[in-house]
C-alpha positions as a printed Julia matrix, in Angstrom:
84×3 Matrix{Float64}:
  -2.85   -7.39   -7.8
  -4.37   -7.27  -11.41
  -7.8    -6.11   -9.93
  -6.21   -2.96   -7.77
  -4.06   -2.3   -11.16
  -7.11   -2.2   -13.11
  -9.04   -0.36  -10.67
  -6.31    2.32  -10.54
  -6.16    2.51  -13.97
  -9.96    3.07  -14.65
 -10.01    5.67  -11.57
  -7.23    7.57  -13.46
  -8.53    7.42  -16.66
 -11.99    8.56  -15.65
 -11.35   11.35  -13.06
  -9.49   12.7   -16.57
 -12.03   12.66  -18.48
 -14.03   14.57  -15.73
 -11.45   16.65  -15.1
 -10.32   17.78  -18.67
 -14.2    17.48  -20.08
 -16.56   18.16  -17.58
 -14.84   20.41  -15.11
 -18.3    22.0   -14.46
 -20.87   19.55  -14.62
 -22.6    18.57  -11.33
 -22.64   15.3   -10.56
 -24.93   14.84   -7.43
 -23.49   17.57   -5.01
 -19.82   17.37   -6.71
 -18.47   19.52   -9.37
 -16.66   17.21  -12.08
 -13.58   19.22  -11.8
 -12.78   18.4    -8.18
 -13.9    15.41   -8.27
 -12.21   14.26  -10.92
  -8.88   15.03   -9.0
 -10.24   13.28   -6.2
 -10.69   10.23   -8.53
  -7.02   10.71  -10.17
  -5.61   10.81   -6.61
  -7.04    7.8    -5.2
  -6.04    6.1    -8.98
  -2.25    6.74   -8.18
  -2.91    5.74   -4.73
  -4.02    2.54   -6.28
  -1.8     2.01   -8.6
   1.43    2.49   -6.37
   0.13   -0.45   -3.47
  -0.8    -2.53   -6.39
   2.97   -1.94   -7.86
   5.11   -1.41   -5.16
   7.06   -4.99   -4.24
   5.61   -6.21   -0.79
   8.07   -8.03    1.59
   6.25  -10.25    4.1
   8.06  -11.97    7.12
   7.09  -14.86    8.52
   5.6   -14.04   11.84
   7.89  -14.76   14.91
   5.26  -14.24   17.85
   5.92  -12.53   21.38
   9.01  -14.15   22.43
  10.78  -13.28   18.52
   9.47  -10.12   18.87
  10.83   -9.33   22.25
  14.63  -11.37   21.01
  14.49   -9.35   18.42
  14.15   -5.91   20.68
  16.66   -6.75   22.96
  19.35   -7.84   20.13
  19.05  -10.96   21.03
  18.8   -14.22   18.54
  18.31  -17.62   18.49
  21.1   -17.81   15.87
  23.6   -15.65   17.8
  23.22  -17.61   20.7
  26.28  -20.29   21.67
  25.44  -22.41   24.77
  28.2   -21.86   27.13
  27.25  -25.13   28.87
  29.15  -27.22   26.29
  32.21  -28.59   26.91
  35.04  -27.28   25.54
């Protein structure tokens, strides 16, 4: 997470510097003005994954999967089998 921060950061910082200082400066086949957007853009990009919280389930596999589709659970299961 710190590296992607960073990353975004330095990608935001620097497609500024294009963008606000060398708008028309050609930098291989790019202008520095459009790509210096390009570089803010994938910055934000960056920095939103890196801060956004991230909510990982545990996996359940075919058969969860397919419970989970049809509404039904292991937990809202009863076994009608039992006696009474």
């Amino acid at each position: 997470m710190a590296f992607k921060l960073a990353l975004g950061l330095t990608l935001i910082i620097f497609g500024l510097v294009l963008r606000l200082f060398f708008p028309d400066t050609e930098l291989l086949w790019f202008q520095g003005g459009p790509l210096g957007l390009v570089l803010i853009l994938v910055g934000v990009i960056d920095l939103f994954q890196a801060l956004r919280p991230r909510r990982r389930s545990k996996p359940k596999g075919i058969l969860g999967e397919l419970a989970d589709d049809l509404g039904i659970s292991s937990r809202d299961r009863r076994r009608d089998d039992r006696p009474h």
